[in-house]
C-alpha positions in Angstrom: -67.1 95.5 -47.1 -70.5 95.7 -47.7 -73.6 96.4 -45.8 -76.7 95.3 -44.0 -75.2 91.9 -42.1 -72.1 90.7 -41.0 -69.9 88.7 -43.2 -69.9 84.9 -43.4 -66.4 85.0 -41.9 -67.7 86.9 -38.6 -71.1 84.3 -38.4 -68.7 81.0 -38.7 -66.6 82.7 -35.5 -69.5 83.9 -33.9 -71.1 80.2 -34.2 -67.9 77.9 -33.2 -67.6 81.0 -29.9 -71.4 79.9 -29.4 -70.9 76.2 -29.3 -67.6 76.3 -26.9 -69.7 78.6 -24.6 -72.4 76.0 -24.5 -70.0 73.1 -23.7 -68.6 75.0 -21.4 -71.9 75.2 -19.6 -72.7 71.4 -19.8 -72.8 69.0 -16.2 -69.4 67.0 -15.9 -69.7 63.5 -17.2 -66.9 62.1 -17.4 -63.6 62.0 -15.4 -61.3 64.9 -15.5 -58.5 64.9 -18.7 -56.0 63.7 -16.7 -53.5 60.7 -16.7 -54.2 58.1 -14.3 -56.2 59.7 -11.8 -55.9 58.3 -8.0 -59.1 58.4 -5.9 -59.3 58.1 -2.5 -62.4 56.7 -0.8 -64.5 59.7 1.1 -67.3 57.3 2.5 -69.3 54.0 1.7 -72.6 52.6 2.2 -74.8 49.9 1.4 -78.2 48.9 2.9 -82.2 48.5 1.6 -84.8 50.8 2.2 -84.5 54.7 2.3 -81.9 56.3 4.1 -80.3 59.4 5.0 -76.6 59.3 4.9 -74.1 61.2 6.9 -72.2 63.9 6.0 -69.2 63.9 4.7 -66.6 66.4 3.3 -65.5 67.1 -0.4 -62.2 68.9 -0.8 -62.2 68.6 -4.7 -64.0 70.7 -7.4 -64.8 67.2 -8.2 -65.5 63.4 -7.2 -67.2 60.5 -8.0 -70.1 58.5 -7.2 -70.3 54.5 -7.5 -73.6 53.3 -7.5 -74.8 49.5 -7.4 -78.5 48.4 -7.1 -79.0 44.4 -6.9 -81.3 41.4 -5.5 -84.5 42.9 -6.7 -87.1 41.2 -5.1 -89.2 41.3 -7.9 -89.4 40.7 -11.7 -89.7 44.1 -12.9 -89.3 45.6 -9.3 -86.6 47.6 -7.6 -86.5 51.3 -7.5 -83.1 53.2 -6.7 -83.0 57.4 -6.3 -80.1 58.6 -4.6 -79.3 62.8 -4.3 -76.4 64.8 -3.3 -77.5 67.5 -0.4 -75.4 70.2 0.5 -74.7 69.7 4.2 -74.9 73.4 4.6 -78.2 74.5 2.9 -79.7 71.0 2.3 -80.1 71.5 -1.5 -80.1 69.2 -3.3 -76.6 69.6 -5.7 -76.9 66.7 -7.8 -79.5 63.9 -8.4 -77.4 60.7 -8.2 -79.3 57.7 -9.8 -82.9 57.2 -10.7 -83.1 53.8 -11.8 -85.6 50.4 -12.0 -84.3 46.9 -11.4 -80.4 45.9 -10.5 -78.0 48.5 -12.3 -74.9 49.9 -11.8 -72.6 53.2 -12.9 -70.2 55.7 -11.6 -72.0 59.4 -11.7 -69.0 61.9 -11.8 -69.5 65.8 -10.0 -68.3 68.9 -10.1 -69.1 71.5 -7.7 -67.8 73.3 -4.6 -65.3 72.0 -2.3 -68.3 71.5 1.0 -69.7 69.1 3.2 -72.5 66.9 1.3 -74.9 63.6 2.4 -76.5 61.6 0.5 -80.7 60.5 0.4 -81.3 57.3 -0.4 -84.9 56.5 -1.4 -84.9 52.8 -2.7 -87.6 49.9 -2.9 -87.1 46.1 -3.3 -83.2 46.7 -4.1 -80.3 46.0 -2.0 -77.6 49.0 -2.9 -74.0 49.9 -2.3 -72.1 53.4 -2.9 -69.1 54.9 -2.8 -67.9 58.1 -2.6 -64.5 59.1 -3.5 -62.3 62.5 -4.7 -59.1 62.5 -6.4 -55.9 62.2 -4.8 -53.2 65.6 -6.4 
């Protein structure tokens, strides 16, 4: 053994514990590992213009978002932010979508079982979402 540092053997496991611990700490992205996952719809919405959407309860450490924004009115117009709030505190958990023109995704979240809404803030965009958690 010799002195003054640790030995390359000790930095390699020190550096592979690092990078799991900072995977570990990274936002959910993607659905969970599981096969054939069965959702069931929470709440939908759809509409134009800003809106604050009503609450709604999450019994799952995670759930889904599907987003849509369409018929921009503009060339190069349309705006669509939409937020998760905790119904409780009215923090904002999760920022949904922040997007220009017609787009579309599914935004996956993990967080406490609780009762959430959504804000809508959206300009010359017609959108639709819909929430949903996964079935055991």
């Amino acid at each position: 053994m010799r002195l003054g540092g640790p030995t390359p053997h000790l930095r390699i496991i020190f550096a592979v514990l690092c990078l799991v611990g900072v995977a570990a700490c990274q936002s959910v992205t993607s659905p969970p590992a599981r096969q054939e996952t069965t959702w069931r719809r929470v709440g939908s919405w759809s509409g134009r213009g800003n809106q604050l959407l009503e609450t709604f309860p999450i019994e799952a450490w995670i759930w889904r978002v599907q987003w849509e924004a369409r018929n921009v009115s503009r060339p190069g117009g349309g705006t669509l932010r939409v937020a998760a709030l905790s119904a409780d505190s009215g923090r904002e958990i999760a920022e949904i979508t922040d997007v220009r023109g017609a787009d579309h995704d599914t935004k996956y979240l993990s967080d406490l079982p609780r009762r959430y809404y959504l804000v809508v803030t959206s300009e010359d965009v017609d959108w639709s979402l819909v929430v949903e958690e996964p079935v055991d």
